[in-house]
C-alpha positions, 0 to 999 in steps of 0.5 A: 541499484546494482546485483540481483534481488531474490525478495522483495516486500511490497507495503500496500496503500490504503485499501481497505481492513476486514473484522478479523482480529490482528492477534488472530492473523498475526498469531499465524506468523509465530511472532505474536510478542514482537507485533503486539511489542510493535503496535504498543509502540505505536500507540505510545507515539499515535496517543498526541494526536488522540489515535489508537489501535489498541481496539483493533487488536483482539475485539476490531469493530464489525465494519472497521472501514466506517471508522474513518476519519478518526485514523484508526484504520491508516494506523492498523495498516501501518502497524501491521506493516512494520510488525510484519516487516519484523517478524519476518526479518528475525524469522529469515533474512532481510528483504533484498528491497522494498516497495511502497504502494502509495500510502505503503510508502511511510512503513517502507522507510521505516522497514528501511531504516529511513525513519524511526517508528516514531517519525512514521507514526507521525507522517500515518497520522499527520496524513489522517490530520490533513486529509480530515480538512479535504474529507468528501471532496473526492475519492478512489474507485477499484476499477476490475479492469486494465488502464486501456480499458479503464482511460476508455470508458472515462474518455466516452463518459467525459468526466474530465475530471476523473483521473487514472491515478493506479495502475496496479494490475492487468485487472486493476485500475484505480480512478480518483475524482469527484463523488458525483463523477465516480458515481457516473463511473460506477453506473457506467461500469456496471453497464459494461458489466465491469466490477468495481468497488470504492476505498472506504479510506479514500475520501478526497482527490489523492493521486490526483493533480488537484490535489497539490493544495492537499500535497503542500499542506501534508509537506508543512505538516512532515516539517519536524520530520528527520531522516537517516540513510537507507539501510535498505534499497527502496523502490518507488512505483510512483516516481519509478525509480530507486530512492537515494540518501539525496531525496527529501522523503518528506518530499516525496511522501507529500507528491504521491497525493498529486502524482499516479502510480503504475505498480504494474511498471514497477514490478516488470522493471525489478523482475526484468531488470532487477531478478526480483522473483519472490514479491511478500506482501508486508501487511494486511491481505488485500488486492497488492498481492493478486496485483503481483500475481496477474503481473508476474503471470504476464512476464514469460521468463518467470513462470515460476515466480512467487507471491506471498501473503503472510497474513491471508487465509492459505489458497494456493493457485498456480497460474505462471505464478502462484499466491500463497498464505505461507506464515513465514512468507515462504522462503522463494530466492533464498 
C-alpha cells in the first residue's frame, strides 16, 4: 500500500446491539431509502438460511442481544455495515481504505468489492450456523483495561486457559476463554475495581487457539464462496497487514476465529505509517469508535485527528483527538 490515506472506515466485530429502531438512527444519515434498499437485499439472500432483519427495523425487541443464536443480531450488524458503507460513499467520496474488526471483516470486503452482497450474507450466516454447534462452550469478556494489565491479572488468576484475544484500546482488552474461568475473571476484576462486561454475541472460544476445530468447520462452510479483486485497500488488524487479490478471504475469514487481534497496532501503524487522520466507525455505535479515540489520543503527532460515529447520539469530546455523532461522518481529510 503506497500514498497517503485521509479516511479510513473501521467495521466493528460482534459486540453488542441497543433497542433503538434502525429507521430512527439511520434516518439521521439522510440515506433512509438506500439502507432500507440494503437490508431488503439482505434478507432476500438471509431467507435460506430461515434469517431475518426485518423485525429490527421499526419495532427491534427490548433486549435484541438475548436473540442469539438465531442470528438476527450478526446479520443487523452487517446490514447496518454495508448500508452505512453506502450512504456515505454516494453522500462523499470512497473511503481511502477499510478495516475490518474481526466479525467487521465479512462487511469490509463486501464495501471492497471483494464479495458480492449475497456472498457476505452467506459468510454473516454460515457464521451463526457453526458457531450454534460450539454455542456455550466459551465466551468474550470486555475488560476496561490495557493488555499489561489485563495478561497480569490472568497470570495471578492461573486460568490458563483464558486468552488476551483483543487489543482494542489503551482501555480495552478483550479476554476469551471457558465460562466458568471468565466467571473467575470477572470476580477478580471487580476485586481490582476493573470494569468489565461480557459480548451477549460471544458464546464460544473465538479468537482463541482452541478454536481451530471451530475455524475449519466455518472454511468447509465458506466453500461456495467466490471472490473478485479489491477495489479498495483493506486492512487487517488481525493478520496485521494489507490484504491482496492473492489471499484466500475465505482463508482468512475462518483464522480470525483462532488467532488475536490488536486493533490498537493496526491503527498506530495506518496513522504513522499510513497518514490515515479521519477513522469513520461504519456500523452500529459501540466501543470501536472510543477505541480509536484512546488510540489516536496517544499518538502525538496527531492532536487534531478525528473519529466519527455516523449512527451515535451527537457528544462531541476534545481530548488530543475528538469523537463525534456527525450524520454524514464528517468530512476530516478531505
Amino acid at each position: 500500500m503506497t500514498g497517503v490515506l485521509a479516511r479510513v472506515f473501521l467495521f466493528p466485530g460482534q459486540g453488542s446491539l441497543t433497542g433503538t429502531p434502525l429507521s430512527h438512527a439511520l434516518a439521521r444519515t439522510d440515506g433512509l431509502a438506500a439502507a432500507r434498499e440494503v437490508f431488503t437485499e439482505v434478507d432476500r439472500y438471509a431467507r435460506e438460511f430461515n434469517m431475518s432483519t426485518a423485525d429490527w427495523w421499526d419495532h427491534p425487541p427490548s433486549n435484541p442481544n438475548s436473540m442469539m443464536p438465531e442470528g438476527a443480531p450478526q446479520l443487523v450488524m452487517f446490514a447496518t455495515s454495508v448500508a452505512l458503507h453506502r450512504i456515505l460513499t454516494i453522500q462523499q467520496t470512497p473511503p481511502d481504505a477499510l478495516a475490518g474488526c474481526s466479525f467487521g471483516e465479512i462487511a469490509a470486503f463486501v464495501a471492497a468489492g471483494a464479495l458480492s452482497l449475497a456472498d457476505g450474507v452467506r459468510a454473516v450466516c454460515e457464521l451463526v450456523e457453526v458457531l450454534k454447534d460450539y454455542d456455550k462452550t466459551g465466551g468474550m469478556l470486555l475488560v476496561h483495561a490495557d493488555a499489561n494489565v489485563t495478561q497480569c491479572t490472568l497470570d495471578v488468576l492461573g486460568v490458563t486457559r483464558v486468552v488476551v484475544s483483543c487489543c482494542n484500546g489503551p482501555r480495552q482488552t478483550l479476554v476469551s476463554g471457558p465460562p466458568h474461568d471468565l466467571e473467575k475473571v470477572t470476580v477478580a476484576a471487580e476485586a481490582l475495581d476493573l470494569r468489565v462486561s461480557r459480548l451477549p454475541m460471544v458464546r464460544c472460544l473465538s479468537h482463541h487457539p482452541e478454536a481451530i476445530t471451530t475455524a475449519a468447520d466455518y472454511r468447509k462452510r465458506l466453500e461456495p464462496i467466490t471472490q473478485s479483486p479489491l477495489r479498495t485497500p483493506v486492512f487487517s488488524p488481525c493478520a496485521s497487514r494489507w490484504y491482496h487479490d492473492q489471499d484466500d478471504l475465505r482463508e482468512r475469514l475462518a483464522e480470525n476465529l483462532c488467532r488475536p487481534i490488536n486493533l490498537t497496532h493496526a491503527l498506530r501503524e495506518l496513522i504513522l505509517l499510513h497518514g490515515a487522520s479521519c477513522f469513520v466507525e461504519c456500523g452500529p455505535p459501540g466501543g470501536l469508535a472510543q477505541a480509536a479515540t484512546d488510540t489516536l489520543a496517544g499518538v502525538d503527532r496527531l492532536l487534531y485527528a478525528c473519529v466519527h460515529s455516523p449512527l451515535r447520539e451527537p457528544d462531541r469530546r476534545r481530548v488530543g483527538s475528538s469523537v463525534s455523532g456527525d450524520a454524514a461522518g464528517g468530512s476530516c481529510g478531505r
